[in-house]
N, C-alpha and C positions, 0 to 999 in steps of 0.2 A: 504494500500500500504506500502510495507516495506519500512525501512530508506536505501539509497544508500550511499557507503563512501563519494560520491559528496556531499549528504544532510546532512551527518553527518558534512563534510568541513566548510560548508557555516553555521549551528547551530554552532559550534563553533566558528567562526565569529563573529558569532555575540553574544556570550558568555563575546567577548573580546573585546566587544563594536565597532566594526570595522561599521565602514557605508556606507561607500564605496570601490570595489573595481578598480582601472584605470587597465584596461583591453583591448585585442583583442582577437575573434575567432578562432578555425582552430581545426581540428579533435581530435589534439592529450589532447584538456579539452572538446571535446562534453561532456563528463560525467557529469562536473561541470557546464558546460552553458545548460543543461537540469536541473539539481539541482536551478540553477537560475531563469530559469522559471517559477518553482513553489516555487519558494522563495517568493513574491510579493514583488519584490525589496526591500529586504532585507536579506544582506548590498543592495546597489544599486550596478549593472553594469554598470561601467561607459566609456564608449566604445572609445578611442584612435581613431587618425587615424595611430597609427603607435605603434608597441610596445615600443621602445624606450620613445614613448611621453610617455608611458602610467606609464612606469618608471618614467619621470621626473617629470609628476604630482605629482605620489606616493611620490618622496622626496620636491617637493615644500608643499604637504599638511601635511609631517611627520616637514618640515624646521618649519614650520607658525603655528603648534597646537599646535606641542612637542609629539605630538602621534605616532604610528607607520602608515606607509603609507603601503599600500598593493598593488600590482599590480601583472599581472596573463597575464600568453602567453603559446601557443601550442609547443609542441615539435619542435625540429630541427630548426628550420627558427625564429622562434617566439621565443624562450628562447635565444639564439644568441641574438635578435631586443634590448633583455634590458639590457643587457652589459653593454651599455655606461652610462644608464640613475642609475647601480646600482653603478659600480665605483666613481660615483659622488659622490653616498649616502657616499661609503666607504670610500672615503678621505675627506670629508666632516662630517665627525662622524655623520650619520644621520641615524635613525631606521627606516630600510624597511623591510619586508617580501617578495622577489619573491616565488610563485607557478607556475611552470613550469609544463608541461604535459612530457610525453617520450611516445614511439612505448610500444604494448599490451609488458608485460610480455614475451610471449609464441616467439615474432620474435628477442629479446632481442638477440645481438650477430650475428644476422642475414644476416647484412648488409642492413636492411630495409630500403623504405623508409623514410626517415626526420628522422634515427635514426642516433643520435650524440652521442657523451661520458659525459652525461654533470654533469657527477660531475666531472670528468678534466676539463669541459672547468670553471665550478662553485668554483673547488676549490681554486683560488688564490680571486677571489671578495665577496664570500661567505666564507670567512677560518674562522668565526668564529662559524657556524653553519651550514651545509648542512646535510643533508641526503635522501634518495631516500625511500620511503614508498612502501614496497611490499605485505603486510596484512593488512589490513581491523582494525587490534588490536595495529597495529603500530600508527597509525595515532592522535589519542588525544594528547599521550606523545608529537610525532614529531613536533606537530604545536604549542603545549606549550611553548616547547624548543625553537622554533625557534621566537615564540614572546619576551621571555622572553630577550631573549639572543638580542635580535636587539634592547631591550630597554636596559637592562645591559650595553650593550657594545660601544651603539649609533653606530650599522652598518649593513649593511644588513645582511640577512640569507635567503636559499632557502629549499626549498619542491621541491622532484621530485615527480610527482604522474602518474604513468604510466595508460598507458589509460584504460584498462580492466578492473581496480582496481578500477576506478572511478565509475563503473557501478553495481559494486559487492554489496551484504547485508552486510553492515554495522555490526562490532560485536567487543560489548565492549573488552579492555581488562581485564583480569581473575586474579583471586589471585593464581596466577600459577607459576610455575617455567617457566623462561625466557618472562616473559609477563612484562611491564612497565607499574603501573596503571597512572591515569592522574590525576590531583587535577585540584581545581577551579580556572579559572582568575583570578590572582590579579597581583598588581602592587608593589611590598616590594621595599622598598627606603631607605635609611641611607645618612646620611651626613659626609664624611670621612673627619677628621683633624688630623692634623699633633701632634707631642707630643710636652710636655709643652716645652722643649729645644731646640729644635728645631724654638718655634715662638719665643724665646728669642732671639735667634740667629738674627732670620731677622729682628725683632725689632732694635734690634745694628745696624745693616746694614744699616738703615734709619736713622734710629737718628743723625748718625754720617753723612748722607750727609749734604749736604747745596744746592742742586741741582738737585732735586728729577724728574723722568720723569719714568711714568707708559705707558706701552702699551698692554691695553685689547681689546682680542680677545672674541668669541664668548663663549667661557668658560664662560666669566664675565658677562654674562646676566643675571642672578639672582644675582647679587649683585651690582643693580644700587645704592641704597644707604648705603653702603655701602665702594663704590669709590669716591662716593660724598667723603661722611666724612674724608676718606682718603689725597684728594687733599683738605679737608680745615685745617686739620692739620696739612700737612707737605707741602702743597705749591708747590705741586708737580701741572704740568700740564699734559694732557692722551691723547695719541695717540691714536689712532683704528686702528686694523687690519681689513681688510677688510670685513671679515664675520664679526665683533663686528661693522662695521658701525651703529649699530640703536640700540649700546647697550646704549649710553650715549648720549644724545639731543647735539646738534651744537650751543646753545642758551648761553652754558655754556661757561663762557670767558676762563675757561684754560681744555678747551677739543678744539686739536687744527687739527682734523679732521685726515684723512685716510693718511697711511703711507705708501711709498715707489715709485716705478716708477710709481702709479698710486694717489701717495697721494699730502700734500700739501707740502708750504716752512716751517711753522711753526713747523710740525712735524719734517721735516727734521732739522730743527735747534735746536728743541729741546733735539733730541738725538746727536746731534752735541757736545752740549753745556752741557749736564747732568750731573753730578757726580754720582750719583744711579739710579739705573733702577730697578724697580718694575714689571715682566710679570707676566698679568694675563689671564689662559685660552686662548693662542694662542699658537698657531704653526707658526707664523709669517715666513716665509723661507728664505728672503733676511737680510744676517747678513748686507752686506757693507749699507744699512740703519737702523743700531745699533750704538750703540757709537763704537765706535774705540776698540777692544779689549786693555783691561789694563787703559780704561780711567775710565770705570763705577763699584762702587762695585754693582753686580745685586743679586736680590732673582728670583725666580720665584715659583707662585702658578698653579698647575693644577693636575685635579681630574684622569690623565693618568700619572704613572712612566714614558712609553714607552716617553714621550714628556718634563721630567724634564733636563734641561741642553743641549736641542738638537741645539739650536740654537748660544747660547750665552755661555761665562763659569759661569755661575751660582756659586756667594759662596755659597747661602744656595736654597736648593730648598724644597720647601713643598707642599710635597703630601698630595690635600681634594681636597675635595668643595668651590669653590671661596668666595660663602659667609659665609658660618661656616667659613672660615678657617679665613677671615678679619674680622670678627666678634670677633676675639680669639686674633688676632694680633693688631687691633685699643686700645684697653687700652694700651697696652704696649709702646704705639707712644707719644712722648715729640712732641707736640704746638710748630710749629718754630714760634718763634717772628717776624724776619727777610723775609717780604713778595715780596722783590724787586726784587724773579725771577721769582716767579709766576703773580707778576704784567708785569713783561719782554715778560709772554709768553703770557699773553690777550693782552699786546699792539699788538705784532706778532701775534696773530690773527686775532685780527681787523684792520688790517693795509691786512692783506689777505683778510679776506670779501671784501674789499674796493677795493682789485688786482685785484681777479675774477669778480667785477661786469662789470669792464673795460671791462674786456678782453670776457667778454660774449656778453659786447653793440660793443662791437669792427664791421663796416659795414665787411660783407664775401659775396661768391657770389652761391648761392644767401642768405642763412640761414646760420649764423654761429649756430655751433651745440653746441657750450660752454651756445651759447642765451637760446635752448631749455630746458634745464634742469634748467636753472635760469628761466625764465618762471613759469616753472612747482613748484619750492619751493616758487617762491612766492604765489600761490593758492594752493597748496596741500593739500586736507583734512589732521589734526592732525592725524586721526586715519587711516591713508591710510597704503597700505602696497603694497610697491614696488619690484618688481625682475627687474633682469639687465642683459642681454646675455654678451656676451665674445667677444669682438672688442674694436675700437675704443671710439664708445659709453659707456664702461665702466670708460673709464677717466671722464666721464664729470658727469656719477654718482658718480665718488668718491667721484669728487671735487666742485663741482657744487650742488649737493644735500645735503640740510641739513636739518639735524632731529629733531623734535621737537614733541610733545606729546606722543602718545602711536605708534606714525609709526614704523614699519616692513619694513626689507628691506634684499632682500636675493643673491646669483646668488652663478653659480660654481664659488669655492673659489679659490680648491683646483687643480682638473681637469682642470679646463679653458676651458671647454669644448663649442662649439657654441651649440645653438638651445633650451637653456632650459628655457628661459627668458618666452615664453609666455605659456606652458606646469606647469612651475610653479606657475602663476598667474592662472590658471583653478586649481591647485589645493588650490591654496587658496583659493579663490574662496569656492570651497566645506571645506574648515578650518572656514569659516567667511562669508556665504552668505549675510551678513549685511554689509560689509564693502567694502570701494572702494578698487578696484588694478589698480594700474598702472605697464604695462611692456615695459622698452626701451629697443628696439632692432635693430643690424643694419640691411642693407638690404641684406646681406648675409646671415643672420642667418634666417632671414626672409624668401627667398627660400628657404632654404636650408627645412625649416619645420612648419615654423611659418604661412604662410596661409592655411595649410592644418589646421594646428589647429584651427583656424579661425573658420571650418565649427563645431568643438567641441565644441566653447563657444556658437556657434548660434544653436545648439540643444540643450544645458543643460540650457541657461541663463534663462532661465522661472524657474529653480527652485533656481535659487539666490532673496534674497529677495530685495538684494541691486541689479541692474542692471548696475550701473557704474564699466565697465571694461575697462580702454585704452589702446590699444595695441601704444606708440609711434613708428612709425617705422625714423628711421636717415639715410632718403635715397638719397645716392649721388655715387651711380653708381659703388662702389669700395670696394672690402674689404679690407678696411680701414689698420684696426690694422698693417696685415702685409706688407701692403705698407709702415708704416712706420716703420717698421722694419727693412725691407729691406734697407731702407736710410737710418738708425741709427745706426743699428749693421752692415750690410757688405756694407755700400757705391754706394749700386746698385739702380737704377733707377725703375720706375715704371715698372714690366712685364705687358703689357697692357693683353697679351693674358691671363695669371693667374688672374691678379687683375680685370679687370672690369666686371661689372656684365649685364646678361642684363636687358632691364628697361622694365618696367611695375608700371599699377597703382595700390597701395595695397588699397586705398582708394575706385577706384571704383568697386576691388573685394569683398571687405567689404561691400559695398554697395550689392552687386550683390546673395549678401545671405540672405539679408534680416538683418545687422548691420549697425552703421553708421560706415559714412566715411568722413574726413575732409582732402583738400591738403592743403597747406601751402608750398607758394614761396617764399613771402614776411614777415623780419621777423616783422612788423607791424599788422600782422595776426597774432602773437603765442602767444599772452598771450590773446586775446579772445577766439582765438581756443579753449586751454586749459581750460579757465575757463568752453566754450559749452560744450566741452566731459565731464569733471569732473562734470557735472550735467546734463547730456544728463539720459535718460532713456531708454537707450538701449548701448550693447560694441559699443566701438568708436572705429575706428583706424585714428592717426594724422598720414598723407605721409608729414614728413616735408622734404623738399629739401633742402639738407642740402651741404655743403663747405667742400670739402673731402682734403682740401688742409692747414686747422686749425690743427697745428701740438700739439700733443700731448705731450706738452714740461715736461718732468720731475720734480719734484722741485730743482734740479740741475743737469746740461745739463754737462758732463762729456768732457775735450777736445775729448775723442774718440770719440764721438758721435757727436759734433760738425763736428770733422774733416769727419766722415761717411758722414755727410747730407752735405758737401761741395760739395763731391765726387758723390754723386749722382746726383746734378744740375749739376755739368760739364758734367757728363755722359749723358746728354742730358733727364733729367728728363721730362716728360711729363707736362707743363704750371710750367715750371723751376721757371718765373720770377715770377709767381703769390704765386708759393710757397713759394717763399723764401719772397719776400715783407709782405706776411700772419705773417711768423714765427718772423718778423722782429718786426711788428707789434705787436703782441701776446709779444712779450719777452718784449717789451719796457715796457708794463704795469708796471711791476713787478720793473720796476727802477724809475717811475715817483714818485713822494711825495704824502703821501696820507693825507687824510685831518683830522689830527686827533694831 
């Protein structure tokens, strides 16, 4: 039987060690889902219920390996579905491959059926690799390119493979005029640093503070010790951006957790209070939580020009690799003697562990939701690896969860996008079938896409070897986030007909497929709960009932925002008084003496 361009696809696939592909069907890749066939699951097809999801796998499994993630949809309707889930990848600098189908060749132009434009619609989320394959001789080069390039540049790239072509005799390309031969997969890597005058530069720039405050992002992941070293020289304390969450363990007294409307007070006072600022590998995007323009002399390191200076005015910026380039930079750094501000920022941190524990036991009705993620870090396997959807429930991961051994932890950083919390947790999943995942999500995002996926972990979980998956869901009837929004930024009251959601049990749907399922009213139930599911032997999903009225208070609460959330309890906020006694409550913590 001859090779088909579909078989030749999938043999290169797996040339490039690809194992799986997150996937959905539909006419315009029968080529390649008959190529699959006779593949014997290899790569594996790994079947979506949604294209979209089957993208957000591909970037939770590209987030959690560091390998490229692959996913695959039919022309028209199906290449549209991943959109959302590639954008993520692409402001998230994450390496994906989409393969898209389009209409035969021969109706091209036609007005066909499910035929779309879609390298227009490809070109702004794909711009740094597209192309559409129309010969059978094209095809090696283009999937080269387009692996190479999603790992080079850390961003998606797409294949258009129109359907006819999928079907056609495969036929190398030739040592021809206008043919592009292909070479072997491999993977060429360098470590870019900056020149010798340049680390001279920023060396000055530190030496000369007395007040040193770093804030690495996800760039900084390969130079955990290397940051170590850094803050024991210079006394500096580290912020995290929110993608570098799980770059640096929470264990460490002058790492003072996640930064900005979502982070902590220690962060915030850190950059309050700095003289130098050190960024490493983030694109952090809220400047008004930076020092003050004109307070801080800053550097910044990162392995993208495009991102030197974008935030802050940077005196010296240097362009590598985070850890060659601190690697270059650490000798050059004079031992501050003088440790009384790095001592300043572990008291301000543990003077906040001690805030948040408060404000988590604080009674809510019926669950307060700050409880559930404190729960959760006091049992968390070390080597667990968490995703986090896009609401409310993301505050209480910033703040609330803290990292300690080899944990992983991921979410849209960049996009904000709902629905990828448990899509990415199945793809890890296939990065680490040895390893727990936990995914919190609220119950918005949860209809929105999250029980359908449900029925995806309850089909593939027999080939994880680890079986603990928990979906937490933080259900309290409301999408949350932008209810408090709404009070915060323009003053307006709850839209009941927008905000509330309707109720259902995620627990006894879980159940209802053959998963467990645990409800949780009382929070006297969440830390047993937790500890069942994270040793259950089969996905869990926690329905905790959770307090939609526990405000997500800033690490500093801004007069405008005060005065917004005044404006909306007069405005006849929905359980006005409960909210506000909640927020009243919550904020007091943070002024009581803590015991240290």
């Amino acid at each position: 039987m001859s090779e088909t361009v579909a078989d030749h696809l999938l043999a290169r696939l797996r040339e490039w060690d690809v194992d799986q592909v997150f996937a959905y069907p539909g006419d315009g890749i029968n080529g390649i889902v008959t190529a699959f066939g006779k593949a014997d699951d290899t790569p594996r097809f790994i079947q979506a219920r949604h294209e979209e999801m089957a993208a957000f796998s591909a970037v939770g499994y590209a987030k959690f390996s560091g390998r490229v993630g692959v996913c695959m949809a039919t022309s028209g309707p199906g290449a549209i579905h991943l959109l959302n889930g590639l954008y993520d990848a692409k402001l998230d600098h994450v390496p994906v491959v989409a393969i898209v189908g389009q209409t035969a060749r021969s109706a091209m132009g036609g007005s066909y059926q499910q035929e779309v434009d879609l390298q227009a619609l490809y070109k702004d989320v794909a711009s740094e690799y597209l192309v559409e394959v129309n010969v059978p001789e094209q095809l090696p080069n283009a999937l080269d390119r387009a692996m190479r390039t999603a790992i080079a540049q850390r961003a998606p790239t797409a294949l258009i493979i129109p359907a006819d072509l999928q079907e056609q005799d495969y036929e190398a390309p030739k040592h021809a005029f206008k043919q592009v031969p292909s070479s072997p997969p491999s993977h060429p890597r360098a470590s870019v640093v900056p020149p010798a005058d340049e680390l001279a530069r920023a060396a000055a720039v530190v030496n000369a503070g007395e007040r040193v405050a770093v804030l690495v992002g996800q760039g900084g992941r390969n130079a955990v010790t290397e940051l170590r070293e850094f803050a024991e020289l210079t006394g500096a304390g580290i912020a995290k951006a929110l993608l570098g969450k799980d770059v640096l363990p929470d264990d460490l007294p002058y790492v003072t957790g996640a930064i900005g409307l979502l982070g902590t007070r220690p962060s915030y006072e850190l950059m309050r209070d700095c003289d130098t600022l050190l960024i490493v590998g983030s694109g952090f995007p809220y400047s008004q939580f930076l020092p003050e323009f004109g307070q801080a002399r800053a550097v910044q390191i990162d392995v993208d020009a495009r991102f030197l200076g974008l935030r802050y005015p940077t005196e010296v910026n240097l362009l590598g690799d985070a850890k060659a380039t601190l690697e270059r930079l650490l000798p050059l750094l004079e031992r501050k003697a003088d440790t009384s501000w790095q001592g300043k920022v572990a008291h301000n941190v543990a003077e906040w562990h001690e805030t948040v524990t408060r404000q988590a036991m604080l009674e809510a009705d019926p669950v307060n939701p700050m409880r559930i993620v404190h729960e959760l870090s006091e049992r968390i396997p070390d080597d667990a690896i968490v995703t986090a959807d896009s609401g409310s429930a993301t505050n209480w991961y910033a703040r609330n969860l803290r990292i300690r051994g080899r944990m992983r932890t991921s979410l849209s950083g960049t996009l904000a996008t709902m629905g990828p919390a448990v899509p990415y947790a199945i793809g890890a999943k296939f990065a680490f079938g040895d390893r727990p995942v936990v995914a919190l999500t609220g119950d918005g995002a949860m209809q929105m896409n999250g029980m359908a996926e449900l029925l995806t972990i309850a089909r593939y979980r027999e080939r994880w070897a680890d079986q603990r998956l928990v979906v937490c869901v933080f259900h309290n009837g409301d999408l949350n986030q932008v209810t408090w929004e709404l009070r915060a930024m323009g003053g307006a009251p709850k839209f009941e007909q927008s905000q509330s959601l309707p109720e259902v049990s995620y627990a006894d749907f879980a159940r209802s497929i053959g998963l467990g399922g645990v409800t949780v009213d009382d929070p006297a139930q969440l830390g047993d709960a937790w500890a069942a599911a994270l040793t259950a032997d089969v996905p869990t999903v926690l329905d905790v009932h959770c307090d939609p009225e526990v405000p997500p208070i800033p690490p500093h609460a801004t007069t405008e925002q005060l005065k917004s959330m005044t404006e909306a309890v007069l405005k006849g906020d929905p359980n006005a008084w409960h909210l506000f006694t909640q927020g009243m409550k919550t904020k007091l913590q943070e002024l009581l003496p803590n015991h240290r």
